[in-house]
C-alpha positions as CSV (number, residue, x, y, z in Angstrom):
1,X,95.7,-183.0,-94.5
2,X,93.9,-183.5,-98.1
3,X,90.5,-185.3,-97.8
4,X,92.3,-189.0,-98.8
5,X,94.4,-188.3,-96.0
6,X,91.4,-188.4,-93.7
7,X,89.5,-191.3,-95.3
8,X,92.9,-193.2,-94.7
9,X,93.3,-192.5,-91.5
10,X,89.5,-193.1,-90.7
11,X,90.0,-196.5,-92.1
12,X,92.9,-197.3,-90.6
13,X,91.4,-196.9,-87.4
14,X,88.2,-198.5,-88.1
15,X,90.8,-201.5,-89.1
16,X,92.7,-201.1,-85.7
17,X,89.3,-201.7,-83.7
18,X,89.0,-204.9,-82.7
19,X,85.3,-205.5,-84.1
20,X,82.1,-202.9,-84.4
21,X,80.9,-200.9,-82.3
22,X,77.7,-201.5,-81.5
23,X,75.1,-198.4,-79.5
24,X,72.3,-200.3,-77.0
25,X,69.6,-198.2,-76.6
26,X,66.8,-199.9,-74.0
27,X,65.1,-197.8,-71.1
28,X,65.0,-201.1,-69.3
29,X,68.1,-201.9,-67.9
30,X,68.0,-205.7,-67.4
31,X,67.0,-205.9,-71.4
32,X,70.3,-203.6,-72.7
33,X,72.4,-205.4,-70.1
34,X,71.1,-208.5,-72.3
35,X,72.1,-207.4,-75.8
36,X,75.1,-206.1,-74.1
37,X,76.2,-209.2,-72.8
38,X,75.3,-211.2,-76.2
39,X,77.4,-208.2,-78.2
40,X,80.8,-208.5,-76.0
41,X,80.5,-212.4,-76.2
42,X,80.5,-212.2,-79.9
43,X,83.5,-209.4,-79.4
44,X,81.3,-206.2,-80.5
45,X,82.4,-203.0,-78.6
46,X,79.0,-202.5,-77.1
47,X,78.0,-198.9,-75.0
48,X,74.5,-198.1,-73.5
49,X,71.8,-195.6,-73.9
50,X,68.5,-195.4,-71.6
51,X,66.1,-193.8,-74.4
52,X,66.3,-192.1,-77.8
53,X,67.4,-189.2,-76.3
54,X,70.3,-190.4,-74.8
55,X,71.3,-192.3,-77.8
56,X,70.6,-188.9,-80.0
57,X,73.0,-187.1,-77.4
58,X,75.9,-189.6,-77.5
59,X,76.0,-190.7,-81.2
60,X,78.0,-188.2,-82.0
61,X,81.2,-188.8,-79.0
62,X,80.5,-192.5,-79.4
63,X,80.6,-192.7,-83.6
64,X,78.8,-196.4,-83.5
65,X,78.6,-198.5,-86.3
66,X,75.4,-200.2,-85.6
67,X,72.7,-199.1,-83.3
68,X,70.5,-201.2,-81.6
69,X,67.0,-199.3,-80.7
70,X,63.6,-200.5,-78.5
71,X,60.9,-199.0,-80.0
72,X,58.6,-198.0,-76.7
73,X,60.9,-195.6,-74.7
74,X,60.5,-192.7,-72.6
75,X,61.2,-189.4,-73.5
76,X,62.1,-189.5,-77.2
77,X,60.8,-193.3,-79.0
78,X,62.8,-196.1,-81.2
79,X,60.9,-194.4,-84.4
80,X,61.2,-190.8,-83.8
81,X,64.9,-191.9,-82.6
82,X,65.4,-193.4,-86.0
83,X,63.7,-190.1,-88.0
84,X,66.2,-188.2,-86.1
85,X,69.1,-190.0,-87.0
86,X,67.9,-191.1,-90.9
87,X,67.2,-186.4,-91.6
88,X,70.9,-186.0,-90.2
89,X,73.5,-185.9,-92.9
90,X,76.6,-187.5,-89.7
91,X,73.8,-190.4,-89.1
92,X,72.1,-190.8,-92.6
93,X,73.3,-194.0,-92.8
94,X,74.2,-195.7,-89.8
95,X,72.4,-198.9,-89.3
96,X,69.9,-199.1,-87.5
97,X,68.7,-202.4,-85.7
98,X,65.4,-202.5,-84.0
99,X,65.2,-204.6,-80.8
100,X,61.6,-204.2,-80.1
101,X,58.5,-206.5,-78.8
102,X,56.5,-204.2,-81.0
103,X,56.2,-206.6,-84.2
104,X,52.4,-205.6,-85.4
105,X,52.4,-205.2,-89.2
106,X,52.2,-201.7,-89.0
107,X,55.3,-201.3,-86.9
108,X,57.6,-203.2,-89.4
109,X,56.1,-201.0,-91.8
110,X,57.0,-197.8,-90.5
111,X,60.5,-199.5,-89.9
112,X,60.9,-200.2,-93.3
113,X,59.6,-197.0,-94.2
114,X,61.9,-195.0,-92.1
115,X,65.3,-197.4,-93.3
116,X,65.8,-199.9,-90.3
117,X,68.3,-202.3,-91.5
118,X,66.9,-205.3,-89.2
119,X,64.4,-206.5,-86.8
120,X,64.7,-208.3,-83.8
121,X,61.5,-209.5,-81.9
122,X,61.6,-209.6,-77.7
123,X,62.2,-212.1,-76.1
124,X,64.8,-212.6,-78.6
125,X,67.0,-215.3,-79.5
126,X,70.5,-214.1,-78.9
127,X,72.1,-215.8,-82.4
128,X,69.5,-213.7,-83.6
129,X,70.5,-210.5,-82.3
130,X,73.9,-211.3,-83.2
131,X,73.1,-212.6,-86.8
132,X,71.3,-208.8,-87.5
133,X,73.7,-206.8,-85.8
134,X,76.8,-208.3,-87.7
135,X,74.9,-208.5,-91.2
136,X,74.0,-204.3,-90.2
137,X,77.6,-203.9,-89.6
138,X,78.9,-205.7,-92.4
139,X,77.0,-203.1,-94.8
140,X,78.8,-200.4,-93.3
C-alpha cells in the first residue's frame, strides 16, 4: 500500500464515522458523565478517561479527534497532560479542549502557551462546551 493509499483509506473512514470523536478526561465522575451526555446529544462519539494518565494511555487505541481535559487531576494534571501530548509527534496536533474551573489569568496563559485550542469554564454552559468542541474538531 503506497502512502496515498493510506491517507485514502484513513479518510474514508474518518468519513464513515458518524461525527468526531471526542476523549473526556475528568477525575470526577459526575462532571465527565456531564460532557459525555452533552457530546452524545450533539452526536459526538464520546469515551472517558479518569486523569491525564489515563487519557495519555488510551490516546493511542482510541485515536480521538478532540480531547476534552480538567486541569486539576490526580496523578498526571490537564497541563502536564497537554505537554505530553503537544512533544509527541502521533498527538502534536490533536485539539485539545480544556474543561476546567481553573480560569485565573495565569492558567489561560499557560494554555495558550502550551496550544489549547479552547476553553471552557465550570460550571459550564453545555452550548458552550459543544460550540468549542465542534469548532476544535472542525480544525482537524
Amino acid at each position: 500500500m503506497t502512502i496515498h493509499d493510506e491517507e485514502s483509506t484513513e479518510l474514508r473512514e474518518h468519513s464513515q464515522r458518524a461525527s468526531a470523536r471526542v476523549l473526556v478526561v475528568d477525575d470526577q465522575a459526575v462532571i465527565r458523565q456531564l460532557i459525555a451526555v452533552n457530546l452524545e446529544l450533539e452526536g459526538f462519539e464520546v469515551f472517558l478517561a479518569e486523569d491525564g494518565q489515563d487519557c495519555l494511555d488510551r490516546v493511542e487505541q482510541i485515536a480521538p479527534d478532540v480531547i476534552t481535559l480538567d486541569v486539576v487531576m490526580p496523578r498526571l494534571d490537564g497541563f502536564a497532560t497537554a505537554a505530553r501530548l503537544r512533544a509527541a509527534e502521533a498527538t502534536r496536533g490533536l485539539p485539545i479542549v480544556m474543561v476546567t474551573a481553573c480560569t485565573q489569568e495565569g492558567d489561560l496563559a499557560r494554555g495558550r502557551e502550551l496550544g489549547v485550542d479552547g476553553y471552557v469554564t465550570k460550571p459550564f454552559d453545555p452550548a458552550d462546551l459543544v460550540r468549542a468542541v465542534r469548532n476544535a474538531a472542525n480544525r482537524c
